[in-house]
N, C-alpha and C positions, 0 to 999 in steps of 0.2 A: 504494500500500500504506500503509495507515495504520501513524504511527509505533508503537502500541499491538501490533501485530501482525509487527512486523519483529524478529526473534529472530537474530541472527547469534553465539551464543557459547552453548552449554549443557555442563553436566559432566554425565554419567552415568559408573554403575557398571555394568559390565559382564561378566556370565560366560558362559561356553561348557560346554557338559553332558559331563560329566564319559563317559566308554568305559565301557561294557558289560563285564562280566567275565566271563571264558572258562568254559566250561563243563567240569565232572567228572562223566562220567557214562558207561558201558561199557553195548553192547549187550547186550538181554535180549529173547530170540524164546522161542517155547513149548518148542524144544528142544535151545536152546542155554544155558543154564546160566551161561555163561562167557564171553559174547561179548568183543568186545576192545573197548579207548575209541571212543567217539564223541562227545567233549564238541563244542560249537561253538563258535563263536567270539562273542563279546561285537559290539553294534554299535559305531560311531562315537558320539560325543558331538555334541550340534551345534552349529553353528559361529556365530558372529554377525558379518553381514556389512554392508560398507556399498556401497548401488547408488545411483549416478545417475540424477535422475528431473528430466528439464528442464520438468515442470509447477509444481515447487517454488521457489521463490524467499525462502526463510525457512525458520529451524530451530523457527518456531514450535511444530509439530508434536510437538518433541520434547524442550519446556521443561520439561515437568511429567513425561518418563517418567527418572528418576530411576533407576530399577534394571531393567535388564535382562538375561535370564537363558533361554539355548536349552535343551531339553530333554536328559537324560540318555540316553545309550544302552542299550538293552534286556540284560539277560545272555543268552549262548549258551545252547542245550538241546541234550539228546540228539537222538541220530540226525541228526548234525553239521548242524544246523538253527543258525543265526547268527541272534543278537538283531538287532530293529529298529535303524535308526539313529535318533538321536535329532532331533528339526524344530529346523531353524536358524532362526534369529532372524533378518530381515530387516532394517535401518532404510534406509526412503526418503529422502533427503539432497538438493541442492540441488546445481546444480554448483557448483564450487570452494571446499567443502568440504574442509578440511585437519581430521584426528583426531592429536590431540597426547597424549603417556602424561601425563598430571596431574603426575605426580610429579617426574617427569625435564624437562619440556618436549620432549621428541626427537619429532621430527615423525614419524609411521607410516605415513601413506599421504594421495594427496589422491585427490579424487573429479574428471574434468574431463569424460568425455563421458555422457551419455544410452545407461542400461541398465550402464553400466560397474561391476563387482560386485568388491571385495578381503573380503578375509579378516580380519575386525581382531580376533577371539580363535577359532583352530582349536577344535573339538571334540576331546575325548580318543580318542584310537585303542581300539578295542575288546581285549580280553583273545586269545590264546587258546586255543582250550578243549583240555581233556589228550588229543585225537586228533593234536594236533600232536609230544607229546611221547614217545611210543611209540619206542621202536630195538628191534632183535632181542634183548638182552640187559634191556630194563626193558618188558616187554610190556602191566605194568596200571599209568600215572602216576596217581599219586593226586591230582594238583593239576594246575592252569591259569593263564592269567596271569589279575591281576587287570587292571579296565582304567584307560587313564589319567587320570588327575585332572583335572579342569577348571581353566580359566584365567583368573581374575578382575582388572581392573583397574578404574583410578579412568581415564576416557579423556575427552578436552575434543574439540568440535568446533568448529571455528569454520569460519563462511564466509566467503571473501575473493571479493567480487564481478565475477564474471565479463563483462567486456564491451569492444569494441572502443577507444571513447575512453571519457576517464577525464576531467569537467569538475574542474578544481581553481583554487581562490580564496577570498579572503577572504568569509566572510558579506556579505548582499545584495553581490554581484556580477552579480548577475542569471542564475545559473545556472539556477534552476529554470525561469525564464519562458524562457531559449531552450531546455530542454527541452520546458516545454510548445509552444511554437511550431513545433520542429522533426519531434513523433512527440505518439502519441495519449497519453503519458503526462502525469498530471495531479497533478503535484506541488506543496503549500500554498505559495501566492505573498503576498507581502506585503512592506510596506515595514521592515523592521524585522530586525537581524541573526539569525542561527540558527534562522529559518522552515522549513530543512530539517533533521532533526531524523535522517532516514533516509536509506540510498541509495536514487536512485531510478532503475527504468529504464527507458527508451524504446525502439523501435526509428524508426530515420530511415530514410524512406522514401527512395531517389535514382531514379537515370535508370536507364532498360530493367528495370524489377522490382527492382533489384538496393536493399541494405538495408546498416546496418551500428548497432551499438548501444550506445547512448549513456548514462553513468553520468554522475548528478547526486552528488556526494560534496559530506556536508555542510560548510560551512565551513571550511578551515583558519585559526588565527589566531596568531600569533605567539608560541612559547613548545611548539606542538603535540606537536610532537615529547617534548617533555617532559613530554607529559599534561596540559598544560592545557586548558581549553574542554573542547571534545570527544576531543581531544586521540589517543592512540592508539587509542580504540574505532573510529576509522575510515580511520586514514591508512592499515591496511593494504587497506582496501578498492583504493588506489589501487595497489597491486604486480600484480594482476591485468588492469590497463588494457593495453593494446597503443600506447597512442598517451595525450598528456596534451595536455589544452587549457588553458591558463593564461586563465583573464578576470579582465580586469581592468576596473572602471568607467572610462567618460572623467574622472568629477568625483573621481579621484584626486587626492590630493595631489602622490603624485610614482610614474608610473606604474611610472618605474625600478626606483626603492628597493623598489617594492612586487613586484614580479616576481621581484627579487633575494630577499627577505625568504620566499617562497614557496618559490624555489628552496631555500632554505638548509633551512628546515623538512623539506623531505624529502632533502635531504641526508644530517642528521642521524637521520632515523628509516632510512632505509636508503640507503646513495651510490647502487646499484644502481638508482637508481628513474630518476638523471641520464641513463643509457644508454638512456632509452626515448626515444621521439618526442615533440618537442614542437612546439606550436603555440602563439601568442598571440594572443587577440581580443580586442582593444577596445571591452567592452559599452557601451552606453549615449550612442552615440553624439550620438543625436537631440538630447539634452542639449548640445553644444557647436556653434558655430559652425565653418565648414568650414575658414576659413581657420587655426583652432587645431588642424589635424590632425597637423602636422609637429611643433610643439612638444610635442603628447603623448607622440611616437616617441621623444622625446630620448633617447638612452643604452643603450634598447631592443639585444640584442644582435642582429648584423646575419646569423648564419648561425640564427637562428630565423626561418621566415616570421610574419608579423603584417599584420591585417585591421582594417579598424573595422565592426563589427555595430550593427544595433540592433534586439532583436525585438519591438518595438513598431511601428515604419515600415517591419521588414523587408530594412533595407538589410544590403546585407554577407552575407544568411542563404544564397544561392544558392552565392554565392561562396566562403562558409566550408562548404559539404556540397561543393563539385570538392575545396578545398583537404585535406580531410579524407582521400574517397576515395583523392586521386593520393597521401595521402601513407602511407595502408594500404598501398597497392596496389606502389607506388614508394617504398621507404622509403629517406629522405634521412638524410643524415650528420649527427651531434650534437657536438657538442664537446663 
């Protein structure tokens, strides 16, 4: 997906169509003069909704629809006929998709399965009409309800990307390129920090059919958490990962410090992120000689598993899609 085209954050204005108002109107046949109320009832307003659509992968869609507005409910008529209700507004979304009130921050609803439909502003309830209002003692009401008002808000959507592992590391760490290697996604590879610009995602093929889907997340770089670089435009990407893979280059300075510095970052943007699963791979192997393997482990913490990769030779790549699987599938303890 081209960076130009990846949309994960839009504000729209949003209202729901105001209820139908109940109707005032007393039967009249050729020889009844006097008939008694028949007003109807008002329709529905309509409602505007958000449904999951797993062909979408971006809010691009829905950057430039700024105001959106479902139709008003029809009024009741005589001869207790009830107005139309009014056509809801549909918006197709992405999954993982969270709708936030602008104003408040309070989160409203998220979107996670395919066809999944909520309600994010009801339609107004229809009026109704003066057939409801009749007793034995007021036999001609003069009035009906009116119907309910419409519901407008200022509503932010954002997407937090949905996917099995969640690759997290410093710029050039080599994420993109073991995505590319590992699934048919074809994410801009280059020598040079902050080449990934997007999330991007793959699915990785394994053993007997079986799959699971892999986020490239751009860069994290020290300070993140605090908005720097890229900063929070994407670490919330990472709170939807199931499992986190930590890569780090072999031609680190100090793999430790650097894992540790990682950690901390999403410590601070959310603790909650430390209870997920993690992994460590050691990219870029090819780069070092073999007897330097032990020395790059140094300090590495020992109840995390850790691999050396390289997806240029390939090495490590087999071994890092069992490690992955068993550890979806068999999920291991975290400190």
């Amino acid at each position: 997906m081209a960076s130009s085209n990846f949309i994960d954050y839009v504000k729209i204005n949003a209202r729901s169509g105001a209820g139908g108002a109940g109707s005032v109107h007393f039967r009249r046949e050729k020889y009844v003069d006097k008939g008694g109320p028949d007003g109807g009832d008002g329709g529905r307003g309509g409602h505007v909704i958000l449904r999951g659509n797993t062909q979408l992968w971006t809010l691009l869609h829905l950057k430039y629809t700024k105001h959106v507005r479902a139709e008003a409910g029809k009024a009741g008529e005589g001869g207790r006929r009830a107005g139309a209700q009014g056509k809801d507004i549909i918006l197709e979304v992405p999954l993982g998709t969270i709708a936030k009130d602008a104003e408040t921050g309070e989160q409203l609803m998220e979107i996670t399965e395919d066809g999944q439909e909520m309600i994010l502003l009801p339609g107004g309830r229809g009026g109704l009409g003066n057939d409801h209002f009749k007793t034995s003692t007021k036999q001609t009401p003069q009035y009906a309800q009116p119907g309910e008002e419409a519901q407008e808000a200022w509503i932010v959507l954002e997407l937090k990307v949905l996917a099995d592992v969640g690759l997290v590391g410093f710029p050039n760490a080599g994420k993109s390129t073991l995505l590319s290697v590992v699934s048919a996604a074809r994410p801009e590879i280059a020598d040079y920090p902050f080449t990934t610009l997007v999330p991007n995602l793959g699915v990785v093929a394994y053993r007997d059919y079986r799959s699971f889907v892999m986020a490239d997340i751009p860069g994290i770089i020290e300070g993140a958490s605090q908005g720097k670089g890229l900063g929070l435009r994407f670490l919330r990407h990472i709170e939807r990962n199931s499992l986190l893979l930590f890569m780090i280059p072999a031609d680190s300075e100090d793999i430790a410090a650097e894992y540790q510095t990682l950690l901390n970052e999403l410590l601070q943007y959310n603790p909650s992120l430390l209870d997920k699963q993690r992994l460590i791979a050691i990219s870029k192997i090819d780069l070092t000689e073999t007897s330097e393997r032990k020395k790059l482990t140094k300090n590495l913490p020992v109840d995390v598993p850790s691999l050396f990769i390289s997806a240029i030779t390939q090495e490590g790549i087999e071994q890092l899609k069992d490690l992955i699987w068993k550890t979806l599938n068999e999920p291991l303890s975290v400190s």
